[in-house]
Structure formats: structure tokens, C-alpha cells
N, C-alpha and C positions, 0 to 999 in steps of 0.2 A: 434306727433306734425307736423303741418303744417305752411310754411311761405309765403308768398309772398312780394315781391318790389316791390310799389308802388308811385307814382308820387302824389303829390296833383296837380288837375286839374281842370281848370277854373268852372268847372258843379257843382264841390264839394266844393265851397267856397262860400262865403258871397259877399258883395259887400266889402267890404274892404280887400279882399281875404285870410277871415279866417274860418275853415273849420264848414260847415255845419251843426247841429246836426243830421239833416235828413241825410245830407252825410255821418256819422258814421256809422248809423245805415245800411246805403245799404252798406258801405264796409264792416264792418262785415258780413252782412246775404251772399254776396258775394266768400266770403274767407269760411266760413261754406259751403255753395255749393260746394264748388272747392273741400273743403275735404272729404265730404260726395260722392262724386264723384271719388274722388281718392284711398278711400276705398273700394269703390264697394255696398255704400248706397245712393246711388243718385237719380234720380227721376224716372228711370224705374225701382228701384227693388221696390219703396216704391208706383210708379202706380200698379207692378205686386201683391203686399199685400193689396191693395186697402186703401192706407194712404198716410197723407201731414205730411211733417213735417210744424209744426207753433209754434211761441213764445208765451210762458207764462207771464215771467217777463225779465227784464234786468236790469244791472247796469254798468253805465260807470262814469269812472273819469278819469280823464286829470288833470295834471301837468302843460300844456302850450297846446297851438294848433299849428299844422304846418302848415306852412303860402303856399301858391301858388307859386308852383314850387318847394317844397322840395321835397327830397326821405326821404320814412320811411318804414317802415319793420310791419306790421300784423303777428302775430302770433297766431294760435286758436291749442285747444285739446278736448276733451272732456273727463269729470269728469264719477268716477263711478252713475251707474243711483240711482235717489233718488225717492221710489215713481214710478209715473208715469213719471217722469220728468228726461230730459237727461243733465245737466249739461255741458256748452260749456261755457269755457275760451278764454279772446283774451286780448296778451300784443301789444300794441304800440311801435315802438322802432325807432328810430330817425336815423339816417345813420350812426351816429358813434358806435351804439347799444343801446344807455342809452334807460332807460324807461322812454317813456312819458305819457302814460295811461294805464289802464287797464280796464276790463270790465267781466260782467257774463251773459250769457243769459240761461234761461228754454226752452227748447224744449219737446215740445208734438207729439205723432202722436195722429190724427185725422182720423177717418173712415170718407172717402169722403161721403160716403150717412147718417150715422147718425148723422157727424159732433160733434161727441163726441171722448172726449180720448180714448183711446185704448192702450193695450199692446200687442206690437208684439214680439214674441220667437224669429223668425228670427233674427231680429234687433238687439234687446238686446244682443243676441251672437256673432254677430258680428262687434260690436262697440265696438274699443280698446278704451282703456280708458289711460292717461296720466297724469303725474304730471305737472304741467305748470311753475313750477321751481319759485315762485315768488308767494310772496300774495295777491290774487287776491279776493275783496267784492265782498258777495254773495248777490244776489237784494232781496231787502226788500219792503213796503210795502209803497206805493207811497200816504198820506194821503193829504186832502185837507187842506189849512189855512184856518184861521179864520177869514181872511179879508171879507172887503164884496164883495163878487166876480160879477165881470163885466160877463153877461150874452152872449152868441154869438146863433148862430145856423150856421151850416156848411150841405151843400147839396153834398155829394158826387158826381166827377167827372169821366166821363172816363180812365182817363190817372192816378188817383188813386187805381185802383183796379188792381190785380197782378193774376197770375196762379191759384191761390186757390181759387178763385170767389171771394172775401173780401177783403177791403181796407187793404194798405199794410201798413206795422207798420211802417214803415219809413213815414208817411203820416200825422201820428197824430203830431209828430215832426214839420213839416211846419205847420200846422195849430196851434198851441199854439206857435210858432216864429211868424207868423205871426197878432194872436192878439196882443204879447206884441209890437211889430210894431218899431216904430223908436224909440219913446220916452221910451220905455220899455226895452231897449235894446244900450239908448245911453252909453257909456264909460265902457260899459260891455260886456262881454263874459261866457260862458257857462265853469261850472269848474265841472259837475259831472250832472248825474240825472238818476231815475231811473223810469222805464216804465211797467206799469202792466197792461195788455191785458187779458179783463174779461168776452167779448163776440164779437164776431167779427159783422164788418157791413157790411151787403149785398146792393145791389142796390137797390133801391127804400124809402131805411132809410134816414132822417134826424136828426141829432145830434145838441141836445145842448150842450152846450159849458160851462163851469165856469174855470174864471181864474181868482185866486189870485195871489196877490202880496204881500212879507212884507219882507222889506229890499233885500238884496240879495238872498230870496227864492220863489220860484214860485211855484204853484200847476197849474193845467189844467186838468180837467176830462171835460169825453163825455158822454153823454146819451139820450137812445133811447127808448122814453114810459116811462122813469121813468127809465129805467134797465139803468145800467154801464157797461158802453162800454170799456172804458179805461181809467187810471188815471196817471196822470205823476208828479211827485216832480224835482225839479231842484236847482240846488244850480248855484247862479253867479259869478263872481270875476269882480270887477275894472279893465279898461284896461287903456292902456297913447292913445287911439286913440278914435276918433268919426265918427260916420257915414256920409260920403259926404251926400252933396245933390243929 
């Protein structure tokens, strides 16, 4: 098991200074580095085996969101492997310890030149594996509503794309916050959602976009030629606050 104390800070917040979905997702992928790093699986043994680690799927849920200037505690492990797929747990915990969220992510390694899954003996042997003491959902299968979905297209930017050549998964996040925009987003907040990364987007890709809405449930899938890029499900909750102007 691994923790860190962490601050919520102005970057990681909304305009109303409550915390990001894109924010989650970099603190997690974060706190996973720090581990995989403090194990002695960090990015130069997984350059020397010629692999990236990259997400499958994920699932988070939140009980509440900590607001701008709280301390709270991250917590990650990693589950025995399943498959190709490495199981990583992360609880939330608020300063006094209670649990405010939890979450599941799939990790894969990828062979940097044929950009396909791969199993590495290495790896697998040396990734402990932990109980994460707490029940924590494993991510499921992000499908689209049935509403009739508002169409977008998104051109990937510079300041989007990360280490692995491909847009980083914290990315899709801000672009499906940013369709549902003010009005999709007034007196609500984000109460759980889960992310399923089906082919990554290199530079030069353009993505459309489908977002539905129906009640407090959101779909948003990407795609590129027709192929699926990624699809996200989200559930909302009512809040007592509204977006300034």
C-alpha cells in the first residue's frame, strides 16, 4: 500500500472550487507513478523492457468532493493481475481518515513499437499485490444513452498529449466537461463515472464527439473514422450551489 497527503489546489478545481474530474484522474495516474516508482517499476525499468504502462478502464465514485484548500489522503495498491490487465485500487480519505471515494483502474503494458498489449514476466513478478482493506467497484462498461446526442468534433492540442505520444486520459475528461458547459453542469456535480479507453489518439486525429444526457446521467464517446476511441458514463448529483458568472 501506498499514501500520500495532498492539498486541494487552485489547478485542481472548478470555478467554484470543486475538484476537477480531469483533476482526479491526474491525481491518481500520479500517486500510481510515485508507486510504481517506489517499487522499482517506474519508467526506466518499463523503458529497459521496451513498455508504457497505459489505462484500460476506470471507475470512480465520490461520496462528496473536497473543496479548495482541504487536506486528504490517496491511497492506491495493486490487485492480483487479471488477464493482461494489472488491477489498481485508490481510496480517498478526508483528514480525519473517513472515506470519501473510491476508485479502480486497468492497467496494460504496451510494446512501444507495436503499441499492442503485451505480458511482461519481469513485471508480473514483481508487482506486489495488496488488499486495499475496503470495497472498492470494479469499472464496468461505459455504454452510450439513448438520448439524441449533441454531435462535437475535438482537434487535438499540444499541451494534451503526454509521454506515451497519445492524448492523456485525463483529457477526455475536460472535453466531455466542457461540452456539458454551464448549463449542463448548473446545480450539479460529478458523483461517480467510469472511463473505457479503446484506442488511443495520436496527432494528426480528429474526433467526434456524442454527448448525451438524460437526467442525472451522461454518456460521451470519441471516434476516429468510425473506430472508438473512448467512452465515458457518468452519473450526477444536485448540489445547494451555482456556477458564477
Amino acid at each position: 500500500m501506498y499514501s500520500e497527503q495532498l492539498v486541494m489546489r487552485t489547478r485542481d478545481c472548478d470555478l467554484n472550487g470543486r475538484w476537477k474530474p480531469s483533476a482526479i484522474l491526474e491525481c491518481m495516474q500520479e500517486v500510481a507513478i510515485a508507486h510504481c516508482d517506489e517499487i522499482g517499476l517506474g519508467r526506466s525499468v518499463t523503458d529497459a523492457h521496451g513498455v508504457v504502462w497505459v489505462l484500460s478502464r476506470q471507475h470512480v465514485a465520490l461520496s462528496r468532493l473536497p473543496r479548495i484548500g482541504e487536506r486528504y489522503t490517496l491511497e492506491t495498491c495493486a490487485m492480483p493481475l487479471k488477464h493482461l490487465f494489472f488491477p489498481r485500487t485508490h481510496v480517498f480519505r478526508d483528514a480525519a481518515g473517513g472515506i470519501i471515494g473510491t476508485a479502480c483502474g486497468l492497467w496494460l503494458l504496451m510494446d512501444v513499437n507495436t503499441r499492442s498489449a503485451v505480458h511482461e514476466p519481469y513485471i508480473v513478478e514483481h508487482m506486489p499485490v495488496e488488499d486495499p482493506g475496503c470495497d472498492v467497484g470494479m469499472p464496468g462498461m461505459a455504454r452510450p444513452l439513448n438520448d439524441a446526442p449533441v454531435v462535437g468534433q475535438v482537434v487535438p492540442r499540444f499541451t494534451e498529449f503526454d509521454l506515451n505520444g497519445h492524448v492523456n486520459n485525463a483529457r477526455y475528461m475536460d472535453w466531455c466537461w466542457n461540452a456539458l458547459g454551464f448549463d449542463g453542469l448548473a446545480n450539479r456535480e460529478i458523483a461517480g463515472f467510469d472511463v473505457n479507453y479503446e484506442r488511443e489518439v495520436r496527432r494528426g486525429e480528429t474526433i467526434e464527439t456524442r454527448l448525451c444526457a438524460e437526467g442525472d446521467r451522461v454518456s460521451f464517446h470519441g471516434t476516429v473514422d468510425g473506430r472508438r476511441c473512448f467512452s465515458i458514463g457518468i452519473t450526477l448529483r444536485e448540489t445547494d450551489y451555482v456556477y458564477r458568472p
